[in-house]
C-alpha positions in Angstrom: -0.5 3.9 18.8 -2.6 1.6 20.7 -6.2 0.5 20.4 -7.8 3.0 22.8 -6.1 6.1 20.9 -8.0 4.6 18.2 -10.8 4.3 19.6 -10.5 7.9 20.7 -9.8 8.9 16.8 -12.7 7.6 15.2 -15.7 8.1 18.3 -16.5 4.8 17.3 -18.1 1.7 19.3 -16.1 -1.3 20.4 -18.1 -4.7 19.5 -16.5 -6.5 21.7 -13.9 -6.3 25.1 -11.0 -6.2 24.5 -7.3 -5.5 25.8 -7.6 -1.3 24.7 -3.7 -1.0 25.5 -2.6 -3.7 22.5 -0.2 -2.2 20.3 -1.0 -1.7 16.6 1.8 -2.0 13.7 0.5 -0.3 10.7 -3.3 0.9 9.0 -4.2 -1.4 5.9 -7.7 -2.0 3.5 -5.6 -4.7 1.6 -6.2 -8.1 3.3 -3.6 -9.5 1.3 -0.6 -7.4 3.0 -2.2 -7.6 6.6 1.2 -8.9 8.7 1.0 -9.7 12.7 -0.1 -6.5 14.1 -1.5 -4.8 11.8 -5.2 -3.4 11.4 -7.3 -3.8 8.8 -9.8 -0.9 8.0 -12.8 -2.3 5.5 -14.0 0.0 3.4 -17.0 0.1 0.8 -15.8 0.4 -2.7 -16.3 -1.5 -5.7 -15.6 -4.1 -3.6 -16.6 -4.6 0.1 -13.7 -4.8 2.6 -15.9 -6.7 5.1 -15.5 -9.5 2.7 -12.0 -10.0 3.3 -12.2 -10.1 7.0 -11.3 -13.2 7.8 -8.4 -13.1 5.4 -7.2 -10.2 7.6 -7.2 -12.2 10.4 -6.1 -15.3 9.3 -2.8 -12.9 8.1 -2.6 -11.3 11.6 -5.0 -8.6 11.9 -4.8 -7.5 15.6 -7.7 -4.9 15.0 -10.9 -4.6 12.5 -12.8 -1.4 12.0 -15.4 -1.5 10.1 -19.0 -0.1 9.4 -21.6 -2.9 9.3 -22.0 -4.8 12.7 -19.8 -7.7 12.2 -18.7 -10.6 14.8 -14.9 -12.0 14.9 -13.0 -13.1 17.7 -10.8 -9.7 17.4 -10.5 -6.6 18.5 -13.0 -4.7 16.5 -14.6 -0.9 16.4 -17.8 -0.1 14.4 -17.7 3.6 12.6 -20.5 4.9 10.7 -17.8 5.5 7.6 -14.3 3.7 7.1 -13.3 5.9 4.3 -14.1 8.6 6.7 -12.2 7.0 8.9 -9.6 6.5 7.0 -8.7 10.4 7.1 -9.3 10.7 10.5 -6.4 8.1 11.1 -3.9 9.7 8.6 -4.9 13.1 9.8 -3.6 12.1 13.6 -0.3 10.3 12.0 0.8 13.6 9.9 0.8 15.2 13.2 2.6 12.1 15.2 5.3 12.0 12.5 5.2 15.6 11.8 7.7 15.6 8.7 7.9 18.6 6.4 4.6 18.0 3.7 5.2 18.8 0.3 2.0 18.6 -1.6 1.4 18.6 -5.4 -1.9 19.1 -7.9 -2.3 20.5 -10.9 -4.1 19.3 -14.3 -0.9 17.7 -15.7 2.4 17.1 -14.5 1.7 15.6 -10.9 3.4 12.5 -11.0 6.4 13.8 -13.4 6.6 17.1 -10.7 6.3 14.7 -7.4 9.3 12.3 -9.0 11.4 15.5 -9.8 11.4 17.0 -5.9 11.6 13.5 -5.0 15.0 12.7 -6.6 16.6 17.0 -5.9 15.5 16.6 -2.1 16.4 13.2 -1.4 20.0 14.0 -2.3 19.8 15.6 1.2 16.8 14.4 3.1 14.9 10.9 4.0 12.1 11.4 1.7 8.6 9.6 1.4 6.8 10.0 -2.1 3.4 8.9 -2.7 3.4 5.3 -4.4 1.4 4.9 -7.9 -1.2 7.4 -8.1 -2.6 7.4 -4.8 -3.7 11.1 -4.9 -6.9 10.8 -3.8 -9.4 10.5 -0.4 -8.0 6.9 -0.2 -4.3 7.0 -1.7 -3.1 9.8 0.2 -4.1 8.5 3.8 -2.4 5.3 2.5 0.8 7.6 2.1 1.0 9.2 5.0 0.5 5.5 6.6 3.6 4.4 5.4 5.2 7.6 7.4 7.9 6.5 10.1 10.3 8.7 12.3 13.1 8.5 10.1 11.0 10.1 7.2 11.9 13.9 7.3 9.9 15.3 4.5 6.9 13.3 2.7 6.1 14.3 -1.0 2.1 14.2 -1.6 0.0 14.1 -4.6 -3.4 15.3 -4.3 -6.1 15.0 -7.1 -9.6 16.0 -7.7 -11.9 16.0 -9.9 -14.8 18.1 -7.8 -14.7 21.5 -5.8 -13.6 20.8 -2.1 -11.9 17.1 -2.8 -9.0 19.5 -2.9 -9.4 21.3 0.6 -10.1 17.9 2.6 -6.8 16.7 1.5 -5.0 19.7 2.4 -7.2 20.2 5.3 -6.0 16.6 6.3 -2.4 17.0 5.7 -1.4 20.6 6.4 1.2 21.0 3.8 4.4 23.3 4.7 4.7 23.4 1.2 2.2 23.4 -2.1 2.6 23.5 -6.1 0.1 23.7 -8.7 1.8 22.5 -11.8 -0.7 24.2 -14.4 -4.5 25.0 -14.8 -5.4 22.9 -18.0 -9.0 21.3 -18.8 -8.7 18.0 -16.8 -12.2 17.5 -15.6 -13.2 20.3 -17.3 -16.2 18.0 -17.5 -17.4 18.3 -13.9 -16.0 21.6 -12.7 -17.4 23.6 -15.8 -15.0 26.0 -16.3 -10.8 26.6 -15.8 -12.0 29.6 -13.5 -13.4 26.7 -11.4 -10.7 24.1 -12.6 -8.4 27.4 -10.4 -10.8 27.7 -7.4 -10.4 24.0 -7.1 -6.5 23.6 -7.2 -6.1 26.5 -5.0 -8.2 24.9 -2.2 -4.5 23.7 -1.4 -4.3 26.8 0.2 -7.0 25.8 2.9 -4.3 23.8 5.3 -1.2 25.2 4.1 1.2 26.0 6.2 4.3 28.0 4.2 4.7 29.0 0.7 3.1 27.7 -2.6 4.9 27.3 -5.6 3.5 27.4 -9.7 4.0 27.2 -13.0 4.8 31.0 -13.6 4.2 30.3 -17.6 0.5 29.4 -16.4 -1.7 31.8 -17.6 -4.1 31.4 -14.9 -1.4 31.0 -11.9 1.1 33.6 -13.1 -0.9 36.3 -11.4 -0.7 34.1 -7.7 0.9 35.2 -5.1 3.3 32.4 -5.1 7.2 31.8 -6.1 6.9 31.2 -9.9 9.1 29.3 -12.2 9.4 29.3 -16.0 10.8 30.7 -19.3 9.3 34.5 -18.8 11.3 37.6 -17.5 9.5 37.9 -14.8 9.6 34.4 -13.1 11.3 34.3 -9.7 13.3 31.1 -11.2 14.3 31.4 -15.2 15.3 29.2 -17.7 17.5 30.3 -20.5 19.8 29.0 -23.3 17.0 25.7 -23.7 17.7 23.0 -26.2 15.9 20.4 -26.2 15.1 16.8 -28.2 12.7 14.3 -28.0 14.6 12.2 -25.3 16.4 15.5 -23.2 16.9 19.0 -22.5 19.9 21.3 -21.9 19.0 25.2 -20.0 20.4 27.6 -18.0 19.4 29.4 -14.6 21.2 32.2 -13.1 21.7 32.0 -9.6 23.7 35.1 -7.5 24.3 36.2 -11.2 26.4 33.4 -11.7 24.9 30.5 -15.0 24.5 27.2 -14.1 23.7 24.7 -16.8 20.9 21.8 -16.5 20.5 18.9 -18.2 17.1 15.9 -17.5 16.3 13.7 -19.7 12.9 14.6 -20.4 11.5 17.0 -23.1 11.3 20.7 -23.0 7.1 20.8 -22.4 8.5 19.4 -19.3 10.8 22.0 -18.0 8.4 24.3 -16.2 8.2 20.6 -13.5 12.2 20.6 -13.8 12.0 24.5 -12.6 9.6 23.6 -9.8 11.7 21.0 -8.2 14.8 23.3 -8.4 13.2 25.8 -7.2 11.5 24.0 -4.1 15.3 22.2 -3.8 17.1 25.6 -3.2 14.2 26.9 -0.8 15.3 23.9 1.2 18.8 24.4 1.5 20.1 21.8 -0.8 22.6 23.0 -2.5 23.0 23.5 -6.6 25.5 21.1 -7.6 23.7 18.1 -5.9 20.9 19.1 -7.5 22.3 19.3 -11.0 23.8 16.1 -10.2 20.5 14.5 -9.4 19.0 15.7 -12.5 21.3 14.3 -15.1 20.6 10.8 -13.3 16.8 11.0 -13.4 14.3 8.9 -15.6 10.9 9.2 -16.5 8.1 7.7 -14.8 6.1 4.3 -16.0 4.0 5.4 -19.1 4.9 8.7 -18.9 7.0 9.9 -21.6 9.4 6.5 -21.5 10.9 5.9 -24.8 11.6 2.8 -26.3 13.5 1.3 -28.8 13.6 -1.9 -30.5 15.8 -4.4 -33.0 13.3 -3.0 -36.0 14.7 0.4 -35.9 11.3 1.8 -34.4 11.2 4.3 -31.5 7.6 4.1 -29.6 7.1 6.9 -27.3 4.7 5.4 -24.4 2.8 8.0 -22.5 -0.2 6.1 -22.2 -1.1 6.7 -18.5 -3.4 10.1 -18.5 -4.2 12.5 -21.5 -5.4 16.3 -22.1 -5.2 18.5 -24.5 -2.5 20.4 -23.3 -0.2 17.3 -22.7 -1.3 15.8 -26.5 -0.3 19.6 -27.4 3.3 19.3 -25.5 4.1 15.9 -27.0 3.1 16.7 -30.6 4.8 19.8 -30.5 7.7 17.6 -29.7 7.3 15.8 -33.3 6.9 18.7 -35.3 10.5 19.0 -36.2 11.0 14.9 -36.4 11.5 13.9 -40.0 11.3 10.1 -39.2 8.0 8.7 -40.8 5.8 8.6 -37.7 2.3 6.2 -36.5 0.7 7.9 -33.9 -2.2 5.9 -32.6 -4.0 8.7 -29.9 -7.1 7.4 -27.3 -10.2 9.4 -26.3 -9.2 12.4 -23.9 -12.1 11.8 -21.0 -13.9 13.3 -18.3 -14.6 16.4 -20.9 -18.2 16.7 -20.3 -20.1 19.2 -22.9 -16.8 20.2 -23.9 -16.0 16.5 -25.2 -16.5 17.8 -29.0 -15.1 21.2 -28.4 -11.8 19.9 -27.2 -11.7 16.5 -29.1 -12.2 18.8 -32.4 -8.8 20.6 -31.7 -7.1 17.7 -32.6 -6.8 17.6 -36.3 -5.4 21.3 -36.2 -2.7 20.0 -33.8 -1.9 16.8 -36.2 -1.9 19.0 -39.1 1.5 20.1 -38.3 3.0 16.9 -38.3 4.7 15.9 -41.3 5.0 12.0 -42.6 2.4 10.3 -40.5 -0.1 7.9 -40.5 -2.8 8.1 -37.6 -4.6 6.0 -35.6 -7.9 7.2 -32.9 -8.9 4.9 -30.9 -12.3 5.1 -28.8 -16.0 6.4 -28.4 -14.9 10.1 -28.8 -12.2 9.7 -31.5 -14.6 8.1 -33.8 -16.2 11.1 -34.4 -13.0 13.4 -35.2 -12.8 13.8 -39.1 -9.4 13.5 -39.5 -8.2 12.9 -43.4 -6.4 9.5 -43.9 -6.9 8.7 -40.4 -7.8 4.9 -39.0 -10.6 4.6 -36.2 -10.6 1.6 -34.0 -13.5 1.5 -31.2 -11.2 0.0 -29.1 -6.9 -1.5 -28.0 -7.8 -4.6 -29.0 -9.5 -4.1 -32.6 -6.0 -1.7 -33.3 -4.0 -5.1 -32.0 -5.9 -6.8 -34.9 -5.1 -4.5 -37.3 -1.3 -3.8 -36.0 -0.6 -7.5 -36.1 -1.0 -7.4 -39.8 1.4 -4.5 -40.5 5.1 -4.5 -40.6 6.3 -1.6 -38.6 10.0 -0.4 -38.8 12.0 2.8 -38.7 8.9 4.3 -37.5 8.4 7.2 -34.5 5.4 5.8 -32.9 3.4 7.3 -30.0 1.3 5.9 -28.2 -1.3 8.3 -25.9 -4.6 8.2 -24.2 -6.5 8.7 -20.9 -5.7 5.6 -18.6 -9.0 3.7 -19.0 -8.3 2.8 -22.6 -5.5 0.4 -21.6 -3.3 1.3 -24.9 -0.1 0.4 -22.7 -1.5 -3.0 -24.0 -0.8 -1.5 -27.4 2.6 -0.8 -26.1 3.6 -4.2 -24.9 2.5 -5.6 -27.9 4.7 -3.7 -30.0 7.6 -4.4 -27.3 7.0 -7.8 -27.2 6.8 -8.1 -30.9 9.6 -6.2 -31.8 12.3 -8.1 -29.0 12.5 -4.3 -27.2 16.0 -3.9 -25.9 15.8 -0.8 -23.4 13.2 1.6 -21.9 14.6 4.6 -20.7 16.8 7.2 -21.6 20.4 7.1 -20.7 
């Protein structure tokens, strides 16, 4: 692509003349990982990109865009909105590239869901997944950026936390493919309702281009017209014969009436995502050992569900990076049957809205059914769920002052909050305390 299709992209303005058939590597808003050829898009955010111009070009930039009149001896086209921008660009690579789009939402699961069809497809395909948790206006241009030729199928989260986030994306990307992993109360806060939380994640519909795929245990998405996976009768894709414990899980499916037994190391609240991926895996032809294969070998994501163990005799379950009630109900369900004395230190579930108290309230029901614990709640909203016995702590680093006092062995401890209390510091704590000696499942 060279400058003038750019040009021709955005309808923007070219500041100064310049050679419009120059070549351009690849799209960045990080100045820091501008290389030679590259071009740097400056975006308003928390921070300004316009800022970080002349680092751009002191890397290599070859072309600017930006929003605010701005004068460098570069190549450089004014928009009226970079982020806008932004979409534009990824919009035109989808269709340059044109691999096969898989893309994900849901209230839970995403990331889980997006590493599971990642590691059954790639057993076949050249796949691109999206990095971190860039599933939003910003991350999943960024994705689709990193697309090359070779890439024959990219794997695409896609968050929101508003009605019609969901349809740009979608409307940007044209998935062949969509999921919805569950309709939980994520954002309940802004949205109101699940009715709207559903209205929302089906807005995946508005670019798609082939089937959608769901949770068929959903409640709300069982009745979609959709290929469903799950533990009822009448799922397209059924799991039988489960065991599971807190590390793995062990089920059956029965394909051309003949059993074929599963096994992933993750725990069974987690099978419905296991069911997807197969499911998505033999709609694309790959074939049922490889992906049995692939499963046994896969590990959780960072701070989701990883399981650690240390020289103290102490297993700390970290699933620190996002919280709901439905995922705090998975994992506690999980410990119900544990005898091991137990700390569970839990963070404020956020973005609630008015139904903050409603939901936050639940919790002591759900701890009541654990057995030989002590807890810890951590944050704003915890401090005001009455929990007997229980320890409040405002915030990570006033339960670090209390933790550092305590000896803590042969204990089950989780650890689990929304992201923006930072309790994986809580984590690494422990770890580092404790001389960890492995992080993952085997």
């Amino acid at each position: 692509m060279n400058i003038l299709d750019i040009l021709n992209i955005t309808n923007g303005t070219l500041i100064n003349k310049i050679n419009l058939n120059t070549k351009i590597n690849k799209f960045k808003i990080n100045s820091k990982e501008i290389n030679k050829g590259d071009c740097y898009i400056a975006l308003t955010l928390s921070k300004d990109g316009h800022n970080f111009i002349k680092e751009a070009i002191t890397n290599g930039a070859s072309l600017i865009i930006v929003s605010k009149k701005v004068f460098y001896n570069i190549p450089t086209i004014l928009v009226q909105n970079t982020t806008k921008t932004l979409g534009q660009i990824a919009k035109t690579l989808r269709k340059k590239y044109n691999p096969k789009v898989i893309a994900i939402t849901g209230s839970v699961g995403k990331t889980t869901t997006r590493e599971l069809i990642y590691t059954v497809l790639s057993t076949k395909y050249k796949c691109l997944p999206s990095e971190k948790n860039y599933n939003n206006h910003i991350g999943v241009p960024l994705t689709i950026f990193n697309l090359n030729l070779k890439d024959e199928i990219a794997i695409v989260e896609m968050g929101m936390n508003h009605l019609n986030e969901i349809k740009y994306l979608s409307d940007m990307i044209t998935p062949d493919i969509a999921v919805i992993t569950n309709i939980g109360t994520s954002h309940i806060g802004n949205l109101g309702s699940k009715e709207n939380i559903l209205k929302a994640k089906l807005e995946i519909k508005h670019g798609l281009t082939g089937p959608l795929f769901v949770n068929g245990d959903d409640k709300m998405l069982k009745n979609q017209n959709a290929y469903k996976s799950g533990f009822d009768e009448h799922n397209d894709l059924k799991a039988y014969d489960l065991s599971s414990s807190l590390t793995q899980s062990s089920f059956k499916i029965n394909l051309n009436n003949k059993p074929y037994q599963i096994n992933i190391n993750l725990p069974k609240h987690l099978i419905n995502n296991v069911l997807i991926a197969i499911h998505i895996g033999l709609y694309l032809n790959v074939d049922i050992n490889d992906i049995i294969e692939a499963l046994k070998k896969y590990k959780p994501y960072n701070m989701r569900m990883n399981i650690l163990q240390d020289k103290h005799g102490n297993t700390i379950i970290n699933d620190c990076y996002n919280s709901s009630l439905e995922s705090l109900k998975g994992v506690l369900n999980l410990l119900e049957k544990e005898n091991q004395k137990k700390l569970l230190i839990l963070g404020d579930i956020n973005e609630l809205g008015t139904y903050t108290t409603k939901i936050h309230n639940q919790i002591p029901n759900l701890l009541d059914k654990i057995n030989n614990k002590q807890v810890i709640l951590i944050g704003k909203n915890m401090q005001k769920v009455n929990y007997k016995n229980a320890l409040h702590f405002l915030n990570y680093k006033k339960t670090l002052n209390y933790l550092k006092k305590e000896k803590i062995k042969d204990t089950l401890i989780l650890i689990k909050a929304s992201r923006s209390l930072k309790l994986e510091k809580i984590t690494n704590y422990l770890i580092n305390q404790n001389t960890c000696a492995s992080s993952e499942p085997s």
